[in-house]
C-alpha positions in Angstrom: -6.9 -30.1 95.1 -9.5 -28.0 94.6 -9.5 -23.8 94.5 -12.4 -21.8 96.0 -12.9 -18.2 96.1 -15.7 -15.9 97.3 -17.4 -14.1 94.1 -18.4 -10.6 95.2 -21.0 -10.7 92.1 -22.6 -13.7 93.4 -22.1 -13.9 96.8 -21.0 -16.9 97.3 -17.9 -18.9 97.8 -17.4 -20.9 94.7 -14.4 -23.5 92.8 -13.0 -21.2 90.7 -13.0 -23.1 87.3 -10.8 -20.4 85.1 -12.1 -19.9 81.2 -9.2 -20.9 80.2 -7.2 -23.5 82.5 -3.7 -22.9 80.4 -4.3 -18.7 80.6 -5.4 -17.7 84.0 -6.4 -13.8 83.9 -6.5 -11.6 86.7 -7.3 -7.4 86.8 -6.7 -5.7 89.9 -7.3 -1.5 90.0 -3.8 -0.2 90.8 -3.1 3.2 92.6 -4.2 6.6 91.5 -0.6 8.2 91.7 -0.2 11.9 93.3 0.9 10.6 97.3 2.2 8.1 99.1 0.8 5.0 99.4 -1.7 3.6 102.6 -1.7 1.2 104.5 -5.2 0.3 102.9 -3.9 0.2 99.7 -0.8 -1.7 100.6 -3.5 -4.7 101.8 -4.9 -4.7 98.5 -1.7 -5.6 96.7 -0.5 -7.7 99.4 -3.9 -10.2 99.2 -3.6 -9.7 95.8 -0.4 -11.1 95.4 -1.1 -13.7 97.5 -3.8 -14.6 95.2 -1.9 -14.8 92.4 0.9 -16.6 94.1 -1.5 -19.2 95.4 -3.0 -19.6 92.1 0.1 -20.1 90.4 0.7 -23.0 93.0 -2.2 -24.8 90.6 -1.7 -23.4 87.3 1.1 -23.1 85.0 0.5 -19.5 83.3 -1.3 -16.6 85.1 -1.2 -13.9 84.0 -1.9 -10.3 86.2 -2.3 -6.8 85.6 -3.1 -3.7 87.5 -3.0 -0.4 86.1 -1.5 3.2 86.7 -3.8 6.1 87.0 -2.1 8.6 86.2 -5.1 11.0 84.5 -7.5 12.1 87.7 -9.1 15.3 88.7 -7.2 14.7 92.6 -3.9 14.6 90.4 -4.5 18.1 88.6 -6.0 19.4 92.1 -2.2 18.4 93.4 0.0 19.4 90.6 -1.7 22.8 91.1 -1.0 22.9 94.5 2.2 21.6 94.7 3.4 24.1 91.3 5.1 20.4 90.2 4.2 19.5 86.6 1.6 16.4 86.3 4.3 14.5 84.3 6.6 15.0 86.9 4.2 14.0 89.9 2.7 11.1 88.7 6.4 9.6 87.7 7.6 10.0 91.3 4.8 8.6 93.3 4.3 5.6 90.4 8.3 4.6 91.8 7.7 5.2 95.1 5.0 3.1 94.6 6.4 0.1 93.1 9.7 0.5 95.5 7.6 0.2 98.5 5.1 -2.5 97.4 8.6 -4.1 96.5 9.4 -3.8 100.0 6.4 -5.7 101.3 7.9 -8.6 98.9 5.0 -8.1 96.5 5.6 -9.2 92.9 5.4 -6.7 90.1 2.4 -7.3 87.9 2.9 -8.9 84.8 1.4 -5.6 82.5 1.5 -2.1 84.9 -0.2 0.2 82.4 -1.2 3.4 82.2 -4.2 5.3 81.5 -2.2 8.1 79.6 -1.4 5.4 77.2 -4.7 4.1 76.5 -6.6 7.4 75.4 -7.4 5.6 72.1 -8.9 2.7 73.3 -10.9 4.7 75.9 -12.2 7.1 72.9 -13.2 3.7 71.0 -15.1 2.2 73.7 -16.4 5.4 74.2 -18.1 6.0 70.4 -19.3 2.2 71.1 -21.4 3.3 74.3 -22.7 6.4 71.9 -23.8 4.2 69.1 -25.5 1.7 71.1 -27.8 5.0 72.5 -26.1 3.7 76.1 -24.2 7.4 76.4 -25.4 10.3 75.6 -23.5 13.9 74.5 -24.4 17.1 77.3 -23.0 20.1 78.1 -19.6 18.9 76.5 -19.0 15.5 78.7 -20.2 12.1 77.2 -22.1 10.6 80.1 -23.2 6.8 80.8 -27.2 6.7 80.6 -27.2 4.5 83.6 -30.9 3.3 83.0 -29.9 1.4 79.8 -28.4 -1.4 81.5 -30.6 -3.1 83.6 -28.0 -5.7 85.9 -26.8 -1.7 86.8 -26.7 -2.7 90.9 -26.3 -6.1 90.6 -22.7 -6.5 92.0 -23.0 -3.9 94.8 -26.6 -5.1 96.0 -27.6 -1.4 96.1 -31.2 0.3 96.2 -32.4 2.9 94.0 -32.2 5.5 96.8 -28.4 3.9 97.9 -27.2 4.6 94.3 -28.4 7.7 94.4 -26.8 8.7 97.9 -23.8 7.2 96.3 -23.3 9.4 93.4 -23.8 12.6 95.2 -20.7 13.9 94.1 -21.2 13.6 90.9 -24.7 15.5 90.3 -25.1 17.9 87.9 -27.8 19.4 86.5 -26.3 18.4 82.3 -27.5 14.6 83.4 -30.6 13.2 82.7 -30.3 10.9 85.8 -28.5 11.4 89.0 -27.2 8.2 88.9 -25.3 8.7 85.4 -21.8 9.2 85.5 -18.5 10.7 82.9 -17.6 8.6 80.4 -15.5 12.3 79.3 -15.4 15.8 80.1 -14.2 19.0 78.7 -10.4 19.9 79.7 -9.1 23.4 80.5 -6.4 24.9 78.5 -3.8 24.7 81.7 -5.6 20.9 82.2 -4.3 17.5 80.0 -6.4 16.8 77.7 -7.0 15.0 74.1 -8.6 15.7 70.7 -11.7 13.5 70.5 -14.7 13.7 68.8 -16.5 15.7 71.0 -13.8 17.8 71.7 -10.8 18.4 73.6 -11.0 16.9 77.1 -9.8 13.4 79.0 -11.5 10.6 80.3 -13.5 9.7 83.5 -11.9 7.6 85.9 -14.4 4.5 85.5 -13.8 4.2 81.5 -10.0 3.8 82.8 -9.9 0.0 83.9 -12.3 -1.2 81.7 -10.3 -0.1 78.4 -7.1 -1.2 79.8 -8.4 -4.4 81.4 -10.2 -5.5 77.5 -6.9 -3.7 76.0 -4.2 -6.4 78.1 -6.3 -9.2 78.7 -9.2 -9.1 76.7 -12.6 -9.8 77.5 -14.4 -11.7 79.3 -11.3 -12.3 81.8 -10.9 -14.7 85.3 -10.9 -12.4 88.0 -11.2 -8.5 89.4 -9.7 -7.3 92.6 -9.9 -4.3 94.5 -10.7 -3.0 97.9 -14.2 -3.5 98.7 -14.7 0.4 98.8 -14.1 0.3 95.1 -16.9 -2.2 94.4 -19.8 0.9 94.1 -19.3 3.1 91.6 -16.3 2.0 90.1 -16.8 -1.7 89.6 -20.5 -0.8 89.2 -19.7 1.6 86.8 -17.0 -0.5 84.7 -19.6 -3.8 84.4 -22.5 -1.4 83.0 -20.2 0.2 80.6 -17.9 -2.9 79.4 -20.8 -5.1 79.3 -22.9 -2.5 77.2 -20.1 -1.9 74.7 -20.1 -5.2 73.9 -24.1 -5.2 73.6 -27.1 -4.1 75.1 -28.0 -5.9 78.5 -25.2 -8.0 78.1 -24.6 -10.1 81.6 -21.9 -9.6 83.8 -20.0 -12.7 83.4 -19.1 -11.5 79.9 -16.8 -8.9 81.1 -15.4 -10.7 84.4 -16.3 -14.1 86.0 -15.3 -14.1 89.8 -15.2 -10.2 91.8 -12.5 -10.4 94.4 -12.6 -7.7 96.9 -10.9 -7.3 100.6 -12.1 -5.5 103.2 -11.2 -1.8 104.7 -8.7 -1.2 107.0 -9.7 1.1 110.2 -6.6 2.7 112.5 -6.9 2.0 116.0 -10.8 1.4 115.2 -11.4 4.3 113.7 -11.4 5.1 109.6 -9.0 6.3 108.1 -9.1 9.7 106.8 -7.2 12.8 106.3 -9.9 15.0 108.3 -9.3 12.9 111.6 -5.0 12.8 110.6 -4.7 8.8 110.9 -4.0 7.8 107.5 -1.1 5.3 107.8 1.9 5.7 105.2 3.7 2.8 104.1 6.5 4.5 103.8 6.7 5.9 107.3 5.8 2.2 108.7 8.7 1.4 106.8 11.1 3.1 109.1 10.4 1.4 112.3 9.1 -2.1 110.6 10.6 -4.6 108.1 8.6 -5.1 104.9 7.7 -9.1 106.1 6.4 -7.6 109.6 4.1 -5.5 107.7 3.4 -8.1 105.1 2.4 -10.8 107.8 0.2 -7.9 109.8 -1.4 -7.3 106.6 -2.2 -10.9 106.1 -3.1 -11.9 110.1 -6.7 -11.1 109.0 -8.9 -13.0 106.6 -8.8 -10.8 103.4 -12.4 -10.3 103.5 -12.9 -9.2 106.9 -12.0 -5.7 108.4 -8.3 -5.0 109.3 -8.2 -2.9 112.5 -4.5 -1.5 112.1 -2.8 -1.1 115.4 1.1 -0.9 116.5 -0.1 -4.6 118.6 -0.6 -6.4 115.2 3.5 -5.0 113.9 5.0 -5.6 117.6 3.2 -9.1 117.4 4.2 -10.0 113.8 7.7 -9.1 114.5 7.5 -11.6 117.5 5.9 -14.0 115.3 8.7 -13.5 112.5 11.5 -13.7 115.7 10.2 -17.2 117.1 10.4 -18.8 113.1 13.4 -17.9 112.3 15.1 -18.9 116.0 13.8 -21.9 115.6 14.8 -22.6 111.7 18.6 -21.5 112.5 18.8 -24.6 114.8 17.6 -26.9 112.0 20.3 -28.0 109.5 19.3 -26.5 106.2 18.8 -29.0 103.4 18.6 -29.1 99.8 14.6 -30.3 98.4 13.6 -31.2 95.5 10.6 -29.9 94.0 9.4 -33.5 93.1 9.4 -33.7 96.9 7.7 -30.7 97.9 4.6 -31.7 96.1 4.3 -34.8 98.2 4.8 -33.3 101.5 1.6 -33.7 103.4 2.7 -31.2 106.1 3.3 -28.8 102.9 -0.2 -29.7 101.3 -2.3 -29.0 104.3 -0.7 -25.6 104.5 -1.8 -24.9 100.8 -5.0 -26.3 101.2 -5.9 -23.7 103.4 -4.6 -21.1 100.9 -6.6 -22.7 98.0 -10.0 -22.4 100.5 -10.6 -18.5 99.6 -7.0 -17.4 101.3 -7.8 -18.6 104.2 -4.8 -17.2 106.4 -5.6 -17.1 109.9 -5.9 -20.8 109.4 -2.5 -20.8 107.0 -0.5 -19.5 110.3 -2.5 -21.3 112.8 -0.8 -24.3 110.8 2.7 -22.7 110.1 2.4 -22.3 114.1 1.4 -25.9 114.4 4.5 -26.7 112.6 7.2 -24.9 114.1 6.0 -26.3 117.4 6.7 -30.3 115.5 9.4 -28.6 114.1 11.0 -29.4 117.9 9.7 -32.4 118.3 9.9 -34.5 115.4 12.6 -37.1 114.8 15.2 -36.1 112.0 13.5 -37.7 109.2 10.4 -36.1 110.0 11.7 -32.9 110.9 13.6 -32.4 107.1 9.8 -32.2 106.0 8.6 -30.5 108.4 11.8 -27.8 107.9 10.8 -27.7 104.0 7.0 -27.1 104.4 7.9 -24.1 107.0 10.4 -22.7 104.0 7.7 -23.2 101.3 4.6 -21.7 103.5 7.1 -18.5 104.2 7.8 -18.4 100.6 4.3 -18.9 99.7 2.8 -16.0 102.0 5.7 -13.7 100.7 7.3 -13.7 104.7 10.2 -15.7 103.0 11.5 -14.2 100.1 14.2 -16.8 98.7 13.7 -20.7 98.9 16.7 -20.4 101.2 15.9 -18.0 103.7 18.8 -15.7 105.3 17.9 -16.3 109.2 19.3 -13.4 110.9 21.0 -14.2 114.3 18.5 -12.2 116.9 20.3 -13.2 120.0 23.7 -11.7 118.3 21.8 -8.7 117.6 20.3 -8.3 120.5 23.7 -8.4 122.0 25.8 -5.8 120.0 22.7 -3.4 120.5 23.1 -3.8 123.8 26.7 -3.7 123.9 26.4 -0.5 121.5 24.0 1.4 123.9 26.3 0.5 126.8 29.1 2.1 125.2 26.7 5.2 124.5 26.2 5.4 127.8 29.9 5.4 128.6 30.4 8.3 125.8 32.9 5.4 124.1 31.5 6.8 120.8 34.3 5.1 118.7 32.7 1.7 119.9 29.7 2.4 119.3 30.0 3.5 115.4 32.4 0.0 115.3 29.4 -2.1 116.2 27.0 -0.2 113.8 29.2 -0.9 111.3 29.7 -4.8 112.1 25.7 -4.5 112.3 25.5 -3.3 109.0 27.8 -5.9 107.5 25.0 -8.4 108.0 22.4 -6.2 106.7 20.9 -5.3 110.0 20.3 -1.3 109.8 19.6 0.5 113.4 17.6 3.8 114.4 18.1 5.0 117.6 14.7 6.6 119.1 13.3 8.0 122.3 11.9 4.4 122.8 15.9 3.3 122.4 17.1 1.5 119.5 15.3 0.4 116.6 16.9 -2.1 114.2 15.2 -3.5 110.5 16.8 -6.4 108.3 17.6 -4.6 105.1 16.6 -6.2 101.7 
């Protein structure tokens, strides 16, 4: 069975044919760490994992890394503010981080680095750039001559005039092009900062992910992810410069061979952004929605398409969730083989719409297809029909374990209600009884304006 995946560099959907079939090598750009977490960013590591999950189904070792920035001009900007010590800052949201991305059942990258721990190889690709006359020394920054690499454009499809419009924010009058960008820049005395040849100072962000991406994977590597908002300057910016330090007008297949972006996510059609106050936060989602509700909300979209992120898509995941696992619980639960689960055809055509560019509105169109045979079937047909539903779940990350915990809705439907009856009735004593009988099967409960909220706890 083949794989296909849509290159961003090329535009097309492609079979992705890895360099290296035993050592599949994947680079995704990890958080900037000084808040919580979005619900935009969560989609990236959710369709990312998915990815590699998928990918894994095909080949033995893949391997995955996505970094830590942790050295940022917003991160100094909020240490100041905040009086807490960068150190200090970047630790906390870097667990928070992982904790809630752990919640949304993604797996932990194989290699998390950070930038603080790859100055050196940031300074040494750095004096490459300088020595090939592809960076230049102003004003105290080293700054990428953007006109010596001529595929500069190439991934994002931008004009002259777009790139331009797109660095805005970095214009300065120490360039000799608008369009060049910081490979380093001088550092304050109350800023981080690192001895280097040109002086104390730290590194832009774009130098970041292409040091630490050569540094744990080596170059040229399988695939890039990131949100497609990342794919001008950054991505831009990191193909110019890896691809230059290795030579001059060196293509950009020789830094990374397929470009795998997913598209934004908008709030109730709208974008996100602090100005407008409808930034979602994983971690207040969290509070009124299980990690798999999110997770299947997240993936209910085709990863390349826009995500419009409404309260509907949770309350209609949950449902979703609700009507699989009722119906599993009536199936008898038993023990497959692996051997077996490679030959079930009901399984297969589930994962062939995973291998065809993550296709997953056709992935749950089929999981729906199967829980409605699931009913139907005769008892033979039904133990395969039972194991593909498991595996899909466990596949799109909605199932954690091989042998899913199916939580008893209609008994927790009835000792909520029970519980708010004997609220009603001021029989408090009751009421704290049947929380605690909830919370002996891991159900945890909230009790709102909107009445009572309940989540399945990990």
């Amino acid at each position: 069975m083949k794989f296909f995946i849509f290159d961003s560099l090329s535009r097309t959907k492609k079979e992705f044919v890895p360099i290296d079939s035993n050592k599949v090598r994947i680079y995704a750009c990890g958080p900037t760490v000084y808040d919580y977490a979005h619900i935009g960013n969560a989609r990236m590591a959710v369709v990312t994992d998915l990815l590699v999950k998928t990918l894994k189904k095909k080949f033995k070792n893949v391997t995955f890394v996505s970094n830590i920035t942790d050295i940022d001009d917003k991160i100094i900007d909020a240490s100041k503010k905040s009086g807490v010590p960068i150190s200090k800052l970047t630790s906390k949201f870097h667990e928070i981080y992982n904790k809630e991305m752990n919640a949304l059942n993604v797996s932990p990258p194989d290699f998390q680095p950070k930038a603080s721990d790859h100055i050196n190889e940031m300074i040494e690709m750095i004096e490459e750039l300088v020595n090939k006359d592809c960076a230049y020394f102003s004003n105290n920054h080293i700054i990428f001559r953007v006109e010596s690499y001529k595929y500069y454009g190439q991934l994002s499809g931008r004009s002259l005039d777009e790139q331009l419009a797109g660095s805005r924010i970095e214009i300065a009058d120490y360039k000799k092009n608008p369009r060049d960008f910081i490979l380093w820049k001088p550092s304050e005395s109350n800023e981080p900062g690192w001895d280097s040849p040109w002086g104390r100072g730290r590194p832009g962000w774009h130098i970041e992910c292409s040091a630490m991406s050569k540094k744990c994977l080596n170059i040229p590597f399988d695939i890039h992810c990131g949100g497609v908002d990342l794919t001008f300057p950054h991505h831009e910016n990191e193909i110019a410069q890896s691809c230059s330090a290795i030579k001059v007008d060196c293509e950009p297949q020789n830094f990374c061979r397929y470009w795998f972006h997913n598209g934004f996510v908008t709030s109730d059609g709208e974008k996100m952004s602090k100005s407008l106050g409808n930034i979602k936060l994983v971690n207040e989602i969290l509070k009124k929605y299980s990690g798999e509700v999110i997770r299947l909300s997240l993936l209910s979209a085709h990863y390349r398409q826009p995500l419009n992120w409404t309260e509907a898509i949770l309350q209609q995941s949950e449902k979703t969730l609700s009507r699989i696992f009722k119906n599993l619980e009536k199936i008898k639960k038993d023990e497959i083989e692996d051997s077996q689960i490679k030959k079930n055809e009901f399984f297969l055509e589930f994962q062939e719409s995973l291998f065809d560019d993550l296709n997953t509105p056709k992935s749950l169109s089929i999981l729906n297809v199967l829980i409605n045979k699931l009913k139907e079937s005769n008892k033979k047909q039904q133990s395969k029909i039972y194991t593909a539903i498991i595996e899909a779940m466990k596949l799109l990350g909605i199932g954690k374990n091989k042998e899913i915990i199916i939580e008893n809705f209609d008994l927790i439907k009835k000792l909520i209600d029970e519980r708010d009856r004997a609220r009603q009735k001021k029989d408090f004593d009751r009421a704290d009884e049947i929380r605690l009988e909830l919370s002996k099967i891991n159900v945890e409960i909230e009790d709102t304006k909107e009445g009572t909220k309940w989540k399945k706890l990990k």
